[in-house]
Each structure stands twice: as structure tokens, then as C-alpha cells.
LODRENMI-656331 format. One line per field, with one value per residue (C-alpha): y negated, z, x; residue in one letter; residue number from 1; chain. Coordinates in pm, 1 decimal, padded with zeros to 6 digits. Each point is the difference from the previous one (the first is absolute). Example, Ala and Ser with C-alpha at 12.3 -4.5 7.8 and 13.67 -1.06 7.14 Angstrom:
yy	(00450.0,-00344.0) .
zz	(00780.0,-00066.0) .
xx	(01230.0,00137.0) .
resn	(A,S) .
resi	(1,2) .
chain	(A,A) .
END
This chain:
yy	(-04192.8,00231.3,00201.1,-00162.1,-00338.5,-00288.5,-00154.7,-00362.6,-00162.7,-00262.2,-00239.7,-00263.7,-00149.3,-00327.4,00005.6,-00168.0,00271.8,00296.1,00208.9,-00082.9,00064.5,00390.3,00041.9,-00084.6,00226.6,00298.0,-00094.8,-00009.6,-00039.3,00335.3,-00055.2,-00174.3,00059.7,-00305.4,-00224.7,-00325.6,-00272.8,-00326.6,-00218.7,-00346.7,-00114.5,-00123.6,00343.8,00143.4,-00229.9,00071.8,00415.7,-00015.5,-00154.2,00217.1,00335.8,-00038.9,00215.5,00125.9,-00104.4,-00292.7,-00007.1,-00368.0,-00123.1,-00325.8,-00140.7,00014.3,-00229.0,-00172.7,-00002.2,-00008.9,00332.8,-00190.7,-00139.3,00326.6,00140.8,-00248.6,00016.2,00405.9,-00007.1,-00249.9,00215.3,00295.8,-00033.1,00393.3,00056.2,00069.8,-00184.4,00053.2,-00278.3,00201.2,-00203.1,-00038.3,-00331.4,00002.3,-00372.8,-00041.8,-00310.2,00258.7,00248.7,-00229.1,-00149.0,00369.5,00100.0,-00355.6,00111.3,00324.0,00260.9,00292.2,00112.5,-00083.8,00185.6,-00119.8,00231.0,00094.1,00197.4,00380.3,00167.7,00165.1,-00314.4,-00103.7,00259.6,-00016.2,-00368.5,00155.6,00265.2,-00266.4,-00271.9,00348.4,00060.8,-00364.5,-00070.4,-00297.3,00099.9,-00289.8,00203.9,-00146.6,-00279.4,-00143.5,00026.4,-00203.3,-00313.3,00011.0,00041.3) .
zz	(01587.5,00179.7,-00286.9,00049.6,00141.9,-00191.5,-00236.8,00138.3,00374.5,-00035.3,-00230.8,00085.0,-00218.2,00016.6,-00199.1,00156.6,-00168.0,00211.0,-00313.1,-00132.1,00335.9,-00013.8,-00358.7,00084.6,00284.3,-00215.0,-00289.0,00132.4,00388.6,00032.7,-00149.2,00318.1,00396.8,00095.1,-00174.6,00136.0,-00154.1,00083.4,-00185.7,00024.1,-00118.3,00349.5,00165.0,-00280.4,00021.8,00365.9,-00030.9,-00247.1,00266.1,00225.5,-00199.2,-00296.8,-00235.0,-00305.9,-00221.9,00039.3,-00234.1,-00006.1,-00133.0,-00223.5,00124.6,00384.3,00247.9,00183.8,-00184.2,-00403.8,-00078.2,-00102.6,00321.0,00220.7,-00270.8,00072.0,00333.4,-00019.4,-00143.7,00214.8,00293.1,-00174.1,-00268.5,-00098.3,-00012.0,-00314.2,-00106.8,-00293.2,-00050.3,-00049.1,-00071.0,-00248.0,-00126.1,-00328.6,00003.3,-00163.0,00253.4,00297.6,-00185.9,00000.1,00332.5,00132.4,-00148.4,00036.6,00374.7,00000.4,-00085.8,-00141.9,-00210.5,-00084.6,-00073.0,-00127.3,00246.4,-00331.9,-00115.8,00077.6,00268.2,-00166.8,-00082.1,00380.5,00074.5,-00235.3,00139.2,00325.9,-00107.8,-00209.1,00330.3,00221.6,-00237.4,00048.8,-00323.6,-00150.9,-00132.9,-00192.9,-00185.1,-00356.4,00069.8,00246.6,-00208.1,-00229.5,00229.4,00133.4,-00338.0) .
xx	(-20114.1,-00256.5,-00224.6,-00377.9,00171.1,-00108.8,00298.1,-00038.0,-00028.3,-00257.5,-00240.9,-00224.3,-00287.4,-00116.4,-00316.0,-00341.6,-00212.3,-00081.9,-00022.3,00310.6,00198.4,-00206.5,00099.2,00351.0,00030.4,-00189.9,00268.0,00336.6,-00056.1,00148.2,00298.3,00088.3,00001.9,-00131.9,-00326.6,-00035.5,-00268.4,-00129.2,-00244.6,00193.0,00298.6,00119.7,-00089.1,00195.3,00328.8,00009.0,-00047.0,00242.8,00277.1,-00093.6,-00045.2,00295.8,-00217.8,00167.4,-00284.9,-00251.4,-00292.3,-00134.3,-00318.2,00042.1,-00271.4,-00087.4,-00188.0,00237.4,00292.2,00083.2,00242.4,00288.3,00087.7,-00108.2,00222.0,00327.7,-00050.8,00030.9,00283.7,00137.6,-00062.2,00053.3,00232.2,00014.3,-00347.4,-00146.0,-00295.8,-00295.6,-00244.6,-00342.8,-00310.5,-00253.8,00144.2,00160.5,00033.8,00340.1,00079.1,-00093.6,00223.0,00289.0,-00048.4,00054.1,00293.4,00175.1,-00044.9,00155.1,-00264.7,00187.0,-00340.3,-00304.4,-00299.4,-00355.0,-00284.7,-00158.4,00284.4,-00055.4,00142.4,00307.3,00076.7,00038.5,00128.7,00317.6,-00015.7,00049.3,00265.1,00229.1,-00008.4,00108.7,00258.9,00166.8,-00139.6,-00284.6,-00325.5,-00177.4,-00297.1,-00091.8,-00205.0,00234.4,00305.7,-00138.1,-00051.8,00362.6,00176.7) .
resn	(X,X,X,X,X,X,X,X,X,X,X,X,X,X,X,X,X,X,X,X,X,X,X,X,X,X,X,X,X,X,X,X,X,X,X,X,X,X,X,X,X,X,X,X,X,X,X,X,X,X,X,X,X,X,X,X,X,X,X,X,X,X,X,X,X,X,X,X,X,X,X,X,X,X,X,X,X,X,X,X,X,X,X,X,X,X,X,X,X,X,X,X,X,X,X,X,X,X,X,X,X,X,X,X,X,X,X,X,X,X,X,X,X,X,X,X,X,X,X,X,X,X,X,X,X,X,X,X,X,X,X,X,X,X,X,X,X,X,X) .
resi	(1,2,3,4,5,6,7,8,9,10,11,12,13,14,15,16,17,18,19,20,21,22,23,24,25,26,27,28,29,30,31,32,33,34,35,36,37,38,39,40,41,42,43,44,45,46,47,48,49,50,51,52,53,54,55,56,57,58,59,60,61,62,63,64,65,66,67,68,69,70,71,72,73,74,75,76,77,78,79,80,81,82,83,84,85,86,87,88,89,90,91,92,93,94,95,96,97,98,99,100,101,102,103,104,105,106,107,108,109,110,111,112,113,114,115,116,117,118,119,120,121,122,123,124,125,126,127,128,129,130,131,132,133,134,135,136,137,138,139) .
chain	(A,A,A,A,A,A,A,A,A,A,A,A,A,A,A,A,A,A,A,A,A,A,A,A,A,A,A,A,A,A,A,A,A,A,A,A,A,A,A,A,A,A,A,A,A,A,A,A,A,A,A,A,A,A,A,A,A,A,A,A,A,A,A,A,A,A,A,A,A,A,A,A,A,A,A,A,A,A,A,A,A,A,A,A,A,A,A,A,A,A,A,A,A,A,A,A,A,A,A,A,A,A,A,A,A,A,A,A,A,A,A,A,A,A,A,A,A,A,A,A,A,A,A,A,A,A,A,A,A,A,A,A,A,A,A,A,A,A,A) .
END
């Protein structure tokens, strides 16, 4: 790899809060060549057919679409992308619903940034990142 490249080829966010999807970008967007982002869960089913990212980042809760299914149908499309639920719900059904459809982590918005950012780090590494709170609605 080229010194100053980024490590990773793509992500795409599906959040429907602008801050969120600037946060994101400021956080770990350059980590990666290529940011895409989309407010709907349609939008973001589609992009991810047509883009492959390595790393979605999927609200639980959007307007058009609950996360679980823009989740299954990710992986459906894309079965080795990498996925982290990130939403402000820590609804234990909401929790569950995500990771019975695939999500390989989860993280509550209120957690700090490191702890996003090891969420982010883990999923690169092929591993799952489920921070506390999560964890315990799983197990």
C-alpha cells in the first residue's frame, strides 16, 4: 500500500441525520477512499448494490425502512460487507432485530467516539463489535 493512502476502499452511511452523516465522515471517513450516504433505507439498499462498500453504518431507525430489513437485504446483496447498527435506540427488541439480520456490531450514538471507533477497527479487522449495552440484549 501507498504511504498517505487510506487503509480501506469504501463506506456508506445510512443515517437520516445530517449531523450524524458529518460526524461520521469527521470520525472515520478517512479511513476510506470513498464516503457514500443516503438518508433512506431504499437509497441505501440500492448504493450498496451498486458500490460493494466494505463497511455500511445503518441507522436503526430510518424513514422509510426499519434497519433490520435494509440490513438483510445488505447482506443479501452484499454478503461480505460488514455492517454496524448505529442509532440511539437501545431498545433491546431493536437490538435483537439487528443482529438476527446480520449486523456484525452495534453501537448506541451516545457512546464516545473511541468507542466507535474501535467499533469501526474490530468490523475492518473481520471481527464483531457489540459495545456494552448491546451485548447485553443479544446474550
Amino acid at each position: 500500500m501507498k504511504e498517505g493512502l487510506p487503509p480501506y476502499d469504501s463506506i456508506l452511511v445510512i443515517d437520516d441525520h445530517n449531523m450524524v452523516v458529518i460526524s461520521l465522515r469527521l470520525l472515520v471517513g478517512h479511513l476510506f477512499k470513498a464516503f457514500y450516504h443516503t438518508r433512506e433505507g431504499a437509497a441505501g439498499i440500492a448504493l450498496a448494490a451498486q458500490y460493494q462498500p466494505q463497511l455500511v453504518i445503518v441507522d436503526n431507525q430510518l424513514p422509510d425502512l426499519p434497519g433490520d430489513v435494509v440490513v438483510r437485504q445488505i447482506k443479501s446483496h452484499c454478503p461480505q460487507t460488514r455492517i454496524l447498527g448505529y442509532s440511539f435506540s437501545t431498545s433491546g427488541i431493536s437490538i435483537r432485530k439487528m443482529y438476527e439480520a446480520g449486523v456484525n456490531g452495534y453501537v448506541d450514538k451516545s457512546e464516545s467516539d473511541t468507542e466507535l471507533n474501535k467499533a469501526v477497527e474490530q468490523l475492518m479487522e473481520g471481527k464483531e463489535y457489540f459495545s456494552k449495552e448491546a451485548r447485553v440484549q443479544i446474550h
